[in-house]
C-alpha positions in Angstrom: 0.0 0.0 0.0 1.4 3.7 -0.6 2.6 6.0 2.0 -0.6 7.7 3.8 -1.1 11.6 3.2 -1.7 12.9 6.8 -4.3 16.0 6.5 -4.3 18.3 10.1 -7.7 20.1 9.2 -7.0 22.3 11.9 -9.7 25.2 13.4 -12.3 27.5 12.1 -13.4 25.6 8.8 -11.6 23.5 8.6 -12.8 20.5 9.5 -16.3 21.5 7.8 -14.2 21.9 4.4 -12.1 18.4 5.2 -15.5 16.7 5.7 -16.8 18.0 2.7 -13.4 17.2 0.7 -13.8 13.7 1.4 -17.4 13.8 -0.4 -15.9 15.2 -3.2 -11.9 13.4 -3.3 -11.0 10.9 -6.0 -7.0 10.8 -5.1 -6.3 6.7 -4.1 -3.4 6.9 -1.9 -4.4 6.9 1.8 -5.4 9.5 3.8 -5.4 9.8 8.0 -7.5 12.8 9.6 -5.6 14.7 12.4 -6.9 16.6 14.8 -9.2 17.5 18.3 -11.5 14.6 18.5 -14.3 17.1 19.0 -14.0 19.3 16.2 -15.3 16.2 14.0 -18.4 16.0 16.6 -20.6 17.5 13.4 -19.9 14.6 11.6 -20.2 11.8 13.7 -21.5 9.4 11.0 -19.4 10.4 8.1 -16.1 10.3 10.1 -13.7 7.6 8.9 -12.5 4.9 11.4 -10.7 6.0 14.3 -7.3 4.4 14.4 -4.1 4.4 16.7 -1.2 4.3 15.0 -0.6 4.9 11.0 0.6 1.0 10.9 -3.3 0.3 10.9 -4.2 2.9 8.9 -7.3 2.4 6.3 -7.7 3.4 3.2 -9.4 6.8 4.8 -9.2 6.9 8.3 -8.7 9.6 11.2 -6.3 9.7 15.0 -7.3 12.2 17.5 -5.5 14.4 19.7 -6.3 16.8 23.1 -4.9 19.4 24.8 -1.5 18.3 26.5 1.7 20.0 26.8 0.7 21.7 24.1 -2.8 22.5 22.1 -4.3 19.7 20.1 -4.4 20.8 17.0 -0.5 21.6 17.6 0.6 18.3 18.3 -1.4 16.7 15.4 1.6 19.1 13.0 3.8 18.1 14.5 3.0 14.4 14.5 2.5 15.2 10.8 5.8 16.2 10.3 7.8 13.5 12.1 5.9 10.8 10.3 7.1 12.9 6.5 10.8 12.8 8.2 10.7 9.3 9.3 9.4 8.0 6.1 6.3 6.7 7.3 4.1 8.9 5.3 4.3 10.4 1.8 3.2 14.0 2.4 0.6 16.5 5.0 -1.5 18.7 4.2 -2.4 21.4 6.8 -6.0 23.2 7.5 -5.8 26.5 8.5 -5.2 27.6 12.4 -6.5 30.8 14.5 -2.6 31.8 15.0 -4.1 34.7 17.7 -5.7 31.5 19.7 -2.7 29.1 19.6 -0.4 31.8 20.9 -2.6 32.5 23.9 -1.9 28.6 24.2 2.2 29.2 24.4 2.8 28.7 20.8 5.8 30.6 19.7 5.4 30.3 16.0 3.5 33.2 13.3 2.6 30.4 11.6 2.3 26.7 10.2 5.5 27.5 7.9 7.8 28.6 10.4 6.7 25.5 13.0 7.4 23.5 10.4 10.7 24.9 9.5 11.9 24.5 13.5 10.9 21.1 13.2 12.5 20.1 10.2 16.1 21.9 10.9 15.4 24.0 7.7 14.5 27.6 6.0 11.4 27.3 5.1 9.9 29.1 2.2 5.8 30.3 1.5 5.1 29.5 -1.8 1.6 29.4 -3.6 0.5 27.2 -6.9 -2.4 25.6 -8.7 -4.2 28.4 -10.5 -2.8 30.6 -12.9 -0.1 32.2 -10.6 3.3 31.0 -8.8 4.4 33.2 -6.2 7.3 33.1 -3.7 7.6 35.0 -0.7 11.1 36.6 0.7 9.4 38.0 3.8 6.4 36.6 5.5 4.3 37.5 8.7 6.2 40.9 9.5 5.2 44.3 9.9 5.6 45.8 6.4 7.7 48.7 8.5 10.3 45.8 9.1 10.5 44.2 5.2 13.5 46.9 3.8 15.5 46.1 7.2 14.7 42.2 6.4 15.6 42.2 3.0 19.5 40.8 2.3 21.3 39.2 -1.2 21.3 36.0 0.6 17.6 36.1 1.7 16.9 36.6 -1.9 18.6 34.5 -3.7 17.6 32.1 -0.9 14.1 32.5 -1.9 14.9 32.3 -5.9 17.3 29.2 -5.8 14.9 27.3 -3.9 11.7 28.5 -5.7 14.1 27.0 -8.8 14.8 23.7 -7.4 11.6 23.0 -6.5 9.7 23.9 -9.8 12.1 21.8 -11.5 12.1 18.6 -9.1 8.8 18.7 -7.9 6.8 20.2 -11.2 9.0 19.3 -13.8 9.6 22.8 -14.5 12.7 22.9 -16.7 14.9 26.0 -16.4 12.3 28.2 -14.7 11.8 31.6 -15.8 11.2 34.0 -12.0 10.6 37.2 -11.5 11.6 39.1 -9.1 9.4 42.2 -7.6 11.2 45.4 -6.2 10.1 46.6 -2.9 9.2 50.0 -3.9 6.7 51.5 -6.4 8.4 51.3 -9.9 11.0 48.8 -8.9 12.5 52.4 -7.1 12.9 54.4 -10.1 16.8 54.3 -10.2 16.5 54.7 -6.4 14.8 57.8 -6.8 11.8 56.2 -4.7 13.9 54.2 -2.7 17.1 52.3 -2.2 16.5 48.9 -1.2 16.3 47.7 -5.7 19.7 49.4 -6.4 21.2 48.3 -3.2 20.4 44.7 -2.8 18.1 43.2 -5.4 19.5 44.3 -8.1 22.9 43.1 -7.5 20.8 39.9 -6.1 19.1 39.6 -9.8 22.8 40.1 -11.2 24.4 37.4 -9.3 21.8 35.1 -10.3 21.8 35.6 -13.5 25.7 34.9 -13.8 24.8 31.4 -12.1 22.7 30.7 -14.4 19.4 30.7 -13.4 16.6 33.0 -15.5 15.7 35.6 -13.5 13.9 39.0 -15.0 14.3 42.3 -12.0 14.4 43.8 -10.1 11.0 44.6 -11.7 7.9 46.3 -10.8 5.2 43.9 -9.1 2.4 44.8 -12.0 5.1 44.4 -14.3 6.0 41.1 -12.9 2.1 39.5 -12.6 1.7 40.8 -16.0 4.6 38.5 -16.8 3.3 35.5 -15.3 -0.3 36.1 -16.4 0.8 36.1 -19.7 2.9 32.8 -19.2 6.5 34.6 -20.1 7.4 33.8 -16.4 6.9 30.6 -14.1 6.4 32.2 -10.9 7.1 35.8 -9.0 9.1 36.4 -5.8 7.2 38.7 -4.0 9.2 40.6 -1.3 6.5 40.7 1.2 3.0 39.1 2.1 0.4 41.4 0.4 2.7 42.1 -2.4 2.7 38.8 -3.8 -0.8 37.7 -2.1 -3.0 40.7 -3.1 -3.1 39.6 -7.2 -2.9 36.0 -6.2 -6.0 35.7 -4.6 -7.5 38.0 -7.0 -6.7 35.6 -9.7 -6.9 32.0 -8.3 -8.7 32.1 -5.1 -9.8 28.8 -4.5 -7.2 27.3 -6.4 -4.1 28.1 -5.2 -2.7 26.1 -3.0 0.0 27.2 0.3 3.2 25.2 -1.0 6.3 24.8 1.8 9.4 25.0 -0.2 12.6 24.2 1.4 11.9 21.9 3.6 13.0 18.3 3.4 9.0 17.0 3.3 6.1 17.8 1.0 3.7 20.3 2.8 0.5 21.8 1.0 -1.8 23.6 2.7 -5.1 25.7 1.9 -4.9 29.4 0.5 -7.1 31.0 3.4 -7.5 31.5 7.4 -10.2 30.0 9.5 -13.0 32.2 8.6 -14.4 32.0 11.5 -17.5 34.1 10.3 -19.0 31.2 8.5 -18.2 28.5 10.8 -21.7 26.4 11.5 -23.1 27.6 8.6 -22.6 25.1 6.2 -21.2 27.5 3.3 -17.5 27.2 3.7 -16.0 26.0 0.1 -13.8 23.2 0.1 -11.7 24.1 -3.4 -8.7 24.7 -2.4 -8.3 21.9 0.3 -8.9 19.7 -2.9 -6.3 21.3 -4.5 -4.3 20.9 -1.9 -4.6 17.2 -1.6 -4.2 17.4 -4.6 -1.0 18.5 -5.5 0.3 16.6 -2.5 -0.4 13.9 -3.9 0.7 14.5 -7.2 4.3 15.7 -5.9 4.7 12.8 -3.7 3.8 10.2 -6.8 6.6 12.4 -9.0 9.1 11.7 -6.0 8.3 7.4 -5.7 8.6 7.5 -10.0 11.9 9.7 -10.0 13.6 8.0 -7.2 14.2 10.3 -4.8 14.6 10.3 -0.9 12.8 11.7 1.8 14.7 14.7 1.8 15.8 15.1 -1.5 18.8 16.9 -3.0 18.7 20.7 -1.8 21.5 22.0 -1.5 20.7 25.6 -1.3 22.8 28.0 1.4 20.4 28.6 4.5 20.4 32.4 5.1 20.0 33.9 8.5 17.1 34.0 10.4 15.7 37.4 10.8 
């Protein structure tokens, strides 16, 4: 039997848009259910079989977690993750999680990507897919005062090379073509709007370029969706959250899918929060879960036919944390 895909369908709606998911899924590898036991409560007769260990795991089947040492929807990524790293299951995919309500619980982390980078040893890297868009993110959950003081060459080209590696291995994206936004309005206008472009990501873009990879920037960030919309590039490095998340989910909302790049497992996630407006009222849309189950799926079938490992081949200079 294949490897399991472990989903944590986490808080909010997520477990109504999990439920709903496995109505509508037509992927055949395994999947186990993590999470609190009573989130599922709704669904009493439509949840799979509860099971112990992923050794008995059924074809669709769910373990539970409570409140311990830490929260339980906490533990159940992090039981995720250790079962990618040991081997013992193909790939996770993550629901979303009320990040406010976790930290009153004593978790440290802004978010599933940098939990997941602590657990793995790893850099981790926020990328989205599945619609019509690939975007990359240098900076993440930080006040968008802080991005020019984040920004470095090695962050950067951090970001790029790994974007790079894992369109090629895990897409089969052959010499992909990135683009690479500028932080100010106009890519800086020859630093007349700012210096951050002539300063850093320009000579970023530059060094790049000499190591071969196709970069186009420091650009504009309409420039560089315009780009990718009309297929001339494979996917934009956006220097900050909204930057690169803005035209996304104007575009492919629903469809795009939270990709973890850098790590040394396959993580996919869902493209929104908890929306904890709609919770109970039977509305929330399970799209991009799909999607992300998805393209789990489909990247950890590429992996068993290429041959490679748990943890693949990056190679990619870690820079420092911020």
């Amino acid at each position: 039997m294949k490897r399991p895909l472990l989903l944590t369908y986490g808080m909010g709606i997520g477990p109504e848009i999990t439920m709903k998911a496995l109505r509508l899924r037509r992927n055949q590898r395994p999947l186990v259910l993590l999470g609190r036991e009573e989130a599922l409560d709704n669904w009493k007769d439509e949840r799979p079989p509860r099971v112990e260990t992923l050794d008995n795991a059924e074809p669709i089947s769910r373990i539970s977690f409570s409140d311990g040492d830490q929260a339980a929807e906490v533990a159940a990524i992090e039981f995720a993750a250790k079962a990618c790293l040991s081997g013992r299951a193909a790939a996770m995919i993550t629901g979303p999680i009320n990040k406010k309500r976790l930290s009153e619980r004593g978790f440290a982390f802004k978010g599933h990507t940098d939990f997941l980078g602590a657990l793995c040893g790893a850099e981790s890297v926020m990328a989205f897919t599945g619609g019509d868009l690939k975007v990359a993110l240098v900076t993440t959950h930080i006040p968008l005062m802080s991005v020019g003081a984040a920004l470095s060459q090695e962050r950067i080209g951090y970001t790029v090379r790994t974007a790079a590696f894992h369109l090629k291995r895990d897409l089969g994206i052959q010499n992909p073509r990135i683009a690479v936004c500028g932080l100010n309005p106009h890519a800086g206008e020859e630093g007349l709007l700012g210096h951050e472009e002539t300063e850093t990501i320009h000579p970023c873009c530059d060094r790049l370029r000499e190591e071969g990879y196709l970069v186009e920037g420091a650009v504009s960030a309409e420039t560089a969706f315009l780009l990718a919309q009309k297929g001339l590039v494979d996917m934009v490095v956006a220097m900050y959250h909204d930057q690169g998340l803005a035209p996304l989910k104007a575009v492919d909302f629903g469809r795009s899918v939270n990709w973890t790049l850098g790590l040394p497992i396959i993580r996919t996630s869902v493209d929104h929060g908890t929306a904890d407006s709609l919770v109970g009222k039977g509305v929330a849309d399970p799209s991009s879960l799909l999607s992300a189950i998805k393209l789990a799926d489909k990247i950890a079938s590429r992996h068993s036919l290429q041959g490679f490992s748990q943890s693949g081949s990056l190679s990619v200079s870690q820079p420092e944390p911020t």
